[in-house]
N, C-alpha and C positions, 0 to 999 in steps of 0.2 A: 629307587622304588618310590614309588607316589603311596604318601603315607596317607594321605586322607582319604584315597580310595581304598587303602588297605583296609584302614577303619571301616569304611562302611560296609566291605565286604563282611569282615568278622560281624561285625554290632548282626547285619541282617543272618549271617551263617547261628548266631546265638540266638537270632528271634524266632528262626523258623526250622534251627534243628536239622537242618538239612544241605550237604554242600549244593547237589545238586539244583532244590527249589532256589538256592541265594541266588544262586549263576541263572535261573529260567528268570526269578524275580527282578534284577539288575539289570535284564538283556543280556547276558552275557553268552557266549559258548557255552558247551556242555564241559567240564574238567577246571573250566576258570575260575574258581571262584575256591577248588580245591589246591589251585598254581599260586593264588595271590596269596590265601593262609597258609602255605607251606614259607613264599618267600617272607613271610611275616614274623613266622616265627623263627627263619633263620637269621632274621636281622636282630629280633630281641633275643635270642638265643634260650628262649623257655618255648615249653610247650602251653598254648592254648586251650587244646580243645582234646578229650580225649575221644577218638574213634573205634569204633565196634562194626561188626556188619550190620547192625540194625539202628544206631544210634548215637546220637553227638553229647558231650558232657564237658563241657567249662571245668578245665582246672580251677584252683585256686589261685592261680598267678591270670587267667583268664576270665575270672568275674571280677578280681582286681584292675585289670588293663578295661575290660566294658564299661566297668563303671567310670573309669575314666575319659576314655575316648568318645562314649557318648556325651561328655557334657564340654569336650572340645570341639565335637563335631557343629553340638548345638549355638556353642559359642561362632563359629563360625557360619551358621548360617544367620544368627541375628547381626553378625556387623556386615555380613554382607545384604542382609536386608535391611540395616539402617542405613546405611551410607547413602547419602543422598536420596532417603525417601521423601525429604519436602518434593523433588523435581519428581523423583518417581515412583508408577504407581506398583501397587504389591500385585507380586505375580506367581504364578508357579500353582500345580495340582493341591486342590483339596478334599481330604475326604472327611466324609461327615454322615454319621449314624443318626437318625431321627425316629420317630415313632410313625408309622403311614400314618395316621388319620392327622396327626399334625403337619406333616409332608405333605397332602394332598388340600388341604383344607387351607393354610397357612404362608407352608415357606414357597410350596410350587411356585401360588400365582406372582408372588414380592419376588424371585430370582432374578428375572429379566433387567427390572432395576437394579438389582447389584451388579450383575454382569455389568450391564452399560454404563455404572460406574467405576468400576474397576474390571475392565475389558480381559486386561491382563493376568487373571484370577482364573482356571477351571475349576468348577464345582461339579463333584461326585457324588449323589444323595445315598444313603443305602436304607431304606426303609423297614424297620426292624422295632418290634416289639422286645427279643431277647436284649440278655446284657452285652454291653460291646466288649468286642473281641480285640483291643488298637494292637495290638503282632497281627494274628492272621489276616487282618481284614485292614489292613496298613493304613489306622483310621489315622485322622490329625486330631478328629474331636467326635465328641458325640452329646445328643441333648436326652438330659433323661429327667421324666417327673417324679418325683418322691425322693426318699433319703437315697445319700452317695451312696452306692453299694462294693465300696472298693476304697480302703483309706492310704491307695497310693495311689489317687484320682485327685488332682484339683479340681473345684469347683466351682466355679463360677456365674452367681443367681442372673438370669435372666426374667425373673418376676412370676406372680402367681396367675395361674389361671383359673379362671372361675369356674367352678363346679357347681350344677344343679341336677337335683332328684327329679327323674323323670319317669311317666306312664303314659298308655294309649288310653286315650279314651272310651273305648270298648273295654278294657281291662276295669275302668275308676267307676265305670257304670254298673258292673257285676260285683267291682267286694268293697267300691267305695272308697275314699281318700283319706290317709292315714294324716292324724291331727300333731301325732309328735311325733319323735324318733322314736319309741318304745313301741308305737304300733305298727314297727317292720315287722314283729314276732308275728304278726296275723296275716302276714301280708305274701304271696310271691313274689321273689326278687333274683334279676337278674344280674349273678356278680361275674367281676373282671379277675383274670387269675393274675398273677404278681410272675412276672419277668425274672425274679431274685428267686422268690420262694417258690413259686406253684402254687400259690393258696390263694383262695381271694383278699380280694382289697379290700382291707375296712372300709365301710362306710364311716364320714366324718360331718357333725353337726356342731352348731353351735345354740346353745339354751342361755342368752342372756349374753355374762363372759364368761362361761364354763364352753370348754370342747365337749361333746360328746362321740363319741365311738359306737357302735353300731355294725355286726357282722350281717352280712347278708347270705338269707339261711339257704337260698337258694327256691326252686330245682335246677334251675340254669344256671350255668359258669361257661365264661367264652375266656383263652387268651388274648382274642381280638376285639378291642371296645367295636369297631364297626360291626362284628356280629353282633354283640350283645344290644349295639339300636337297633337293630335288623330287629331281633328277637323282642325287646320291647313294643316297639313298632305292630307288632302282629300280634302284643296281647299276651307278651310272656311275660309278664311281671315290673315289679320299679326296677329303676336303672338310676345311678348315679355316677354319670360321666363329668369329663370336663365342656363346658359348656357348648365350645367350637363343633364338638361332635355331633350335637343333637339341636346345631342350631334353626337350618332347613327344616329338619320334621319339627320342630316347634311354630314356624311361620305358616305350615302350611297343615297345621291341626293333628299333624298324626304322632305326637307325641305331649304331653300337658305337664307343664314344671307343679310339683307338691313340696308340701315343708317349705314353703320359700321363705317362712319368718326364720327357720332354724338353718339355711344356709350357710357353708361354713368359707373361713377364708379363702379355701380353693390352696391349690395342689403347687407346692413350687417346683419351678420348672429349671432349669441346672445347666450350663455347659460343665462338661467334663474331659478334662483332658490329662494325661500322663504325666506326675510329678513329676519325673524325672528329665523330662522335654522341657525346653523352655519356647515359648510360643513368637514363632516367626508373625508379621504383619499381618500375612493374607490371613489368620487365622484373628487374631487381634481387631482387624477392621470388620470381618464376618461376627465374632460376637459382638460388637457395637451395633453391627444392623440385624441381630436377631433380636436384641432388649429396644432397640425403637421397635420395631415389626410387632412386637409381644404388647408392648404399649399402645400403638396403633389400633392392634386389634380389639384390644382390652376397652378403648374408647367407643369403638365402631359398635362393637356386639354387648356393651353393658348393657346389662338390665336392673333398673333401679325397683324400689317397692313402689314407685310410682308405675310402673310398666304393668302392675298385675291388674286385673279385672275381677274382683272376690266374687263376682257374683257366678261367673262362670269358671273362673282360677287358670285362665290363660293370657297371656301377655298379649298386650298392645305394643306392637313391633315399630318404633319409626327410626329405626338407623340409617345411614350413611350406607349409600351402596357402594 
C-alpha cells in the first residue's frame, strides 16, 4: 500500500465529506478513493470514517490518525521543497483568495513579474469579498483587510493601507464639507458591509493621538467597495475606502478627499493561512513579494499634507507612473 497516497486520500475524504468529490477532486476513478479507505483501514485495523447514505463522520480513532497524517504529509512536502532550493526554484499550483478591487488594481498588473521569476509557480487568483473558505475552495492562502476572522488562521501582516474619506464634488457643493468626524451625523454616507458580520465598517479617524470611530448612518451600504465608489462617484454621499480604490477618480476630479487632517492609520492588510499547514516555498516567496508590492505601492500612491490644495481641498497628484 502506498501510505502517503493513502493519507491524502482520507485528509481530502475528511475535508470535503464526500468519497465520491475526494476521488473527482484527486483525479481519480469514480469508487477510488472509497478502495484506498477501505484498504487503509484494513491495514490499521480501526475504522476511520463512519458512513451513512447521506454523509461521512471521523471516528475518534480518525480525527486522531488526520491530525496526524496531515502534519506528516506537511512534513513531507516542506523537505521536499527544501532540498536543494538554493539550485531550485519553488514550483507547483497556488491558490490564493484576494479581495477584486485589490486583485485588479494591485496584484493583476505585479503577476507577470512574479511569474517570470519564478516560472515554475502557477498562480490561481479567486477574487472574493466573502471569508475564505481553504477546504472547499483548496485555498493555500488568502489576503484579508481588518481583524483575523478565524483564531485557527495564521497571520501574517503584509502592511497597512491607506484609507481616505472621500465625496463628489457635486455632493460637497450641495451640503458642504464636514470639518470633523462628528459632522458624519449630518452628512450622507456611503457604507461598506463586513465580509464577517454583514454590517457596516466602521468608519475610523484619528483627532491628535486618539483613534476615533465613527459609524456610517448610511442610506447606502454596498458589499462591494467598487459599488460603493460608483455610488460616491454620482453624488451618493462620503465614502471611506482604502485609498487604491478611489485613486483614478481622485486624479481625474470626480471624487475629493475630506477630513484629511483626521486620517487614520489605514486598514491592515494580513496573509492568512491554516495553522495547521505548514507553508511550503511557493507560498513563502509569494508572501515576501506581496509585502514589497504593498510597499511599492504605498510609495507610488502616498499622499502627504503637502499633496493637499486648502484652497480648493483636492490633491496635487505627481506620482510615479
Amino acid at each position: 500500500m502506498d501510505h502517503l497516497r493513502a493519507m491524502r486520500v482520507f485528509l481530502r475524504v475528511a475535508e470535503l465529506g464526500s468519497l465520491t468529490a475526494a476521488s473527482e477532486d484527486l483525479g481519480y476513478a469514480k469508487g477510488a478513493a472509497s478502495a484506498i479507505l477501505k484498504e487503509l483501514e484494513r491495514h490499521l485495523g480501526v475504522q476511520l470514517v463512519e458512513r451513512t447514505t447521506r454523509s461521512l463522520r471521523l471516528t475518534e480513532d480518525g480525527r486522531a490518525y488526520a491530525e496526524r497524517a496531515r502534519k506528516i504529509l506537511d512534513d513531507v512536502t516542506m523537505l521536499e521543497d527544501d532540498i536543494g532550493s538554493a539550485e531550485r526554484s519553488p514550483r507547483g499550483l497556488l491558490r490564493v483568495q484576494i479581495p477584486p478591487g485589490l486583485a485588479r488594481a494591485i496584484l493583476a498588473p505585479a503577476l507577470p513579474s512574479f511569474i517570470e521569476t519564478y516560472p515554475e509557480v502557477e498562480v490561481h487568483i479567486l477574487s472574493r469579498n466573502s471569508l475564505p473558505d481553504f477546504v472547499g475552495d483548496r485555498l493555500d492562502a488568502a489576503v484579508f483587510a481588518g481583524e483575523v476572522p478565524d483564531r485557527d488562521l495564521t497571520a501574517r501582516s503584509v502592511g497597512r493601507l491607506p484609507v481616505l474619506t472621500v465625496a463628489s464634488p457635486a455632493y460637497l457643493a450641495a451640503r458642504g464639507a464636514p470639518k470633523v468626524p462628528a459632522d458624519l451625523a449630518n452628512h450622507a454616507t456611503v457604507a461598506i458591509l463586513s465580509s464577517a458580520t454583514g454590517a457596516p465598517v466602521p468608519w475610523r479617524f484619528r483627532e491628535g493621538e486618539e483613534a476615533v470611530v465613527q459609524m456610517p448612518g448610511g442610506p447606502l451600504a454596498f458589499e462591494s467597495a467598487e459599488a460603493g465608489v460608483a455610488a460616491a462617484s454620482r453624488g451618493g454621499g462620503l465614502l471611506q475606502v482604502a485609498s487604491y480604490l478611489v485613486y483614478n477618480e481622485i486624479r481625474s476630479g470626480r471624487l475629493v478627499p475630506v477630513l484629511n487632517s483626521f486620517r487614520p492609520q489605514g486598514v491592515e492588510l494580513r496573509i492568512l493561512h491554516p495553522r495547521h499547514r505548514l507553508k511550503p516555498r511557493k507560498l513563502r516567496v509569494f508572501e515576501d513579494f506581496l509585502i514589497e508590492l504593498n510597499e511599492t505601492t504605498r510609495r507610488k500612491w502616498r499622499i502627504s499634507e503637502a499633496d493637499w490644495d486648502p484652497a480648493i481641498g483636492a490633491p496635487t497628484f505627481s506620482p510615479s507612473e
